[in-house]
N, C-alpha and C positions, 0 to 999 in steps of 0.2 A: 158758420159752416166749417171754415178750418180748425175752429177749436175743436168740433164734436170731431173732424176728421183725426185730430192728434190724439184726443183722448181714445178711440177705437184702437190705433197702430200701436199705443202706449198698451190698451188693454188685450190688444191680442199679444204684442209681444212679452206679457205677463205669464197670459195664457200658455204660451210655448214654452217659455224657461222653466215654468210649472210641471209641464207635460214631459220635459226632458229629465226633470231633475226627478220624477215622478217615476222613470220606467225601470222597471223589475229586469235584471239581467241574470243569466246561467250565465256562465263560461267552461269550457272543457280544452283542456291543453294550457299550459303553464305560460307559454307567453303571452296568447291569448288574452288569460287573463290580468298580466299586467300592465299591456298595451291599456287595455281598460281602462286599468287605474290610473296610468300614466297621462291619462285624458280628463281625468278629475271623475271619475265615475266607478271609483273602488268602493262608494258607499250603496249603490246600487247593486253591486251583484248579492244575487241572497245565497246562492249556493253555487259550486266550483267543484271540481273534481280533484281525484287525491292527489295530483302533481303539481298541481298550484300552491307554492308554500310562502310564496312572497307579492305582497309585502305579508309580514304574517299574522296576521289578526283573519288572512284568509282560512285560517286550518282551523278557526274555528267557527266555521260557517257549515252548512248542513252539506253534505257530502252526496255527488251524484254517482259517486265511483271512479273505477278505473278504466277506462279504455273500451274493450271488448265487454265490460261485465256493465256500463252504462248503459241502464231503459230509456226508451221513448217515457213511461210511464211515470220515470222516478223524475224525470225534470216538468213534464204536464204537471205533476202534483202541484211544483212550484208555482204555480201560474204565473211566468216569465211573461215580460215583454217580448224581449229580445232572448235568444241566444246566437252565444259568439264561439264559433271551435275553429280547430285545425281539423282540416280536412284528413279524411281517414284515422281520422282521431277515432270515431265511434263506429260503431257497425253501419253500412249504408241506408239498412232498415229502419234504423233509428230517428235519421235523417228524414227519409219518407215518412214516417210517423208522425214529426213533429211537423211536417210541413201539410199534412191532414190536418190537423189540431189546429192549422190558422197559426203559428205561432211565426211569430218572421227569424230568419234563420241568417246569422252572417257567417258565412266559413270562406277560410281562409288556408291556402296553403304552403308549409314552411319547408321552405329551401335551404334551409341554414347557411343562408349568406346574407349580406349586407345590404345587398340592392335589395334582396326579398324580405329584410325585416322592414325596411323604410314601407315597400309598398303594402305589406301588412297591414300595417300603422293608418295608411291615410286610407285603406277598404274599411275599417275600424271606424275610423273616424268619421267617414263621409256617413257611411251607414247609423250611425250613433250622434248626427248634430254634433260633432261636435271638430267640424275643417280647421276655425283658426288654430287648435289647441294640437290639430294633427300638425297643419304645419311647422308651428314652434316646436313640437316632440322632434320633428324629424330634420330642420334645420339645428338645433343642438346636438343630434346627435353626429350627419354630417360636419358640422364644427369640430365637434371632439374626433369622429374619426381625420378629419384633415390633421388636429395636432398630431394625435399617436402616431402618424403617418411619418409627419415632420424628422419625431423622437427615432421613430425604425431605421429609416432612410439617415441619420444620422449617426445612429448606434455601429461601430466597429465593429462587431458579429456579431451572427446567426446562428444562435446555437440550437443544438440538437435536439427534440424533447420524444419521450416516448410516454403515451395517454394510455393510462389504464381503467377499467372500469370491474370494479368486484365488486361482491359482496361477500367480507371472509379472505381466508388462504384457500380455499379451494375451490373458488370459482373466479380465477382471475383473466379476464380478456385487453387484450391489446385492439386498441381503440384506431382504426384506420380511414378512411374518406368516406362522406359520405354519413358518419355518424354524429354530427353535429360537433364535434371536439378539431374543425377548421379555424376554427378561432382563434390556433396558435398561429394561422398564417396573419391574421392580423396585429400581433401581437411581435411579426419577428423572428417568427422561430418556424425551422424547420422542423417537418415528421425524420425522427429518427427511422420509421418503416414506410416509407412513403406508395409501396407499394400493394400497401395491406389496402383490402376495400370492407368496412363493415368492421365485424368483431372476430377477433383467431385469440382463441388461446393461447397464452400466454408460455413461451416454450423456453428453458433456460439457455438452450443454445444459441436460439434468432435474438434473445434479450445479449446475451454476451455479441454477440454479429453485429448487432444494430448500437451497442455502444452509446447512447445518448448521453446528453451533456446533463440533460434534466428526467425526473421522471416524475409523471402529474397523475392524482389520485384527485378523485370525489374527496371531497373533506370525510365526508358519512363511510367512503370506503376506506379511508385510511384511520379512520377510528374501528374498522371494523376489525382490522386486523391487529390492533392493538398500538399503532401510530408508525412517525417515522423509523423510531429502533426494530420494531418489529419488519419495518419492510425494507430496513438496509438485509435482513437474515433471509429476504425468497431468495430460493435459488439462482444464481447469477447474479443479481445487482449488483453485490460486493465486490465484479470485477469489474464494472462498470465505469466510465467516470464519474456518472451519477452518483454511484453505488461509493466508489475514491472519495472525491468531495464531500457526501451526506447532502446532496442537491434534488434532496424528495420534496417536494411540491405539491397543496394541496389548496381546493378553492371549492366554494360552492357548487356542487355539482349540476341543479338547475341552470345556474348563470352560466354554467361554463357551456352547455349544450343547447340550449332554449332559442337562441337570438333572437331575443325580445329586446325590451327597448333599454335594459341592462349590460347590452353585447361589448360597447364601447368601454364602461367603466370596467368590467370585466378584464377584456381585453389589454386597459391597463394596467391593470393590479397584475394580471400574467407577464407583460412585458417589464415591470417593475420588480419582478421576484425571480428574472430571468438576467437581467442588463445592469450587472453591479457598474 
């Protein structure tokens, strides 16, 4: 009797690992979907939407769209197990559609802070079988935030940084709270415009005002405009100390905004390219 009992517990717990490693996943929003993968289950998603670019063998997966222009209809097609998004990520409709369709729905909402990437991670997790693997995602990434912590709290100054977000010379915005680029507070550094909320144009006077010690472009936007020498030449930098120094800065523009489970290595690579 306890054999037949062991071989049953052995054969359902076969049964399950089967069933998990088995399920079909969407993801929509970028952290989202590397929280995912971050859980061992990046070979499960079959389609992602267009801001999920890492890890990258995601971009070429079948594409559900962008944001507002994402169907209920274009992810049904997939016949998903699961889908996993950031809240207001999609239209509310969409939502309700897919919860017609019987399809289980994990969503999540991103606060671009620290506390709220961890709890992301383990609603992820728990929803998806997969708790030990949240746990260890989110106890390394605590770890790593204690050390950078250590590094800041030791570092001799706080310099100044001003976040830009373009695309091109002529649509350049200054990056202020609230738009996921708080990262530099993990990182060390002060907002050069600390009182900006959201996105303001980019105005040469408040960039000469605000004076920053650094100034942080999307990798993608600082190629847009033809790199660093191009962007010592916008108007104002060059009286900058930024602009003085040649202290133009440039990192992954996902990682740098997303807080996903990338936020910490991020966060050091900016406190590293900031704290000679």
């Amino acid at each position: 009797m306890l054999k037949i009992m062991r071989l049953t517990l052995i054969t359902l717990l076969l049964v399950a690992t089967f069933t998990i490693k088995a399920q079909k996943i969407v993801t929509a929003g970028s952290s989202a979907t590397e929280i995912v993968c971050s859980l061992g289950l990046c070979d499960n998603i079959i389609a992602t939407d267009r801001t999920s670019t890492f890890p990258p063998h995601m971009q070429v997966l079948p594409s559900i769209g962008y944001r507002t222009g994402i169907t209920a209809e274009g992810i049904i097609a997939m016949a998903p197990d699961f889908v996993v998004l950031e809240k207001d990520y999609v239209k509310p409709v969409v939502v309700e559609q897919l919860q017609s369709a019987k399809i289980k729905i994990v969503e999540v909402e991103n606060l671009h802070n620290f506390e709220n990437t961890l709890q992301r991670i383990q609603t992820i997790a728990t929803a998806l079988n997969k708790a030990t693997e949240g746990k260890e995602l989110i106890a390394e990434l605590k770890q790593g935030q204690v050390a950078l912590a250590q590094k800041v709290a030791a570092a001799k100054e706080q310099p100044t940084i001003l976040c830009v977000f373009n695309r091109g010379v002529g649509n350049m915005m200054v990056a202020g709270k609230t738009t996921g680029f708080d990262i530099v507070n993990l990182a060390g550094l002060a907002s050069a415009t600390p009182t900006i909320e959201g996105y303001k144009p980019l105005n040469t006077e408040a960039l000469i005002t605000a004076n920053p010690d650094y100034i942080l472009f999307f990798e993608s936007g600082l190629e847009s405009i033809g790199g660093k020498d191009a962007a010592l030449k916008v108007p104002g930098v060059a009286q900058t100390t930024a602009g003085k120094k040649g202290q133009i800065i440039a990192l992954d523009g996902v990682a740098l905004t997303n807080w996903g489970p990338r936020v910490i290595e991020t966060a050091q690579k900016l406190f590293d390219l900031t704290h000679n």
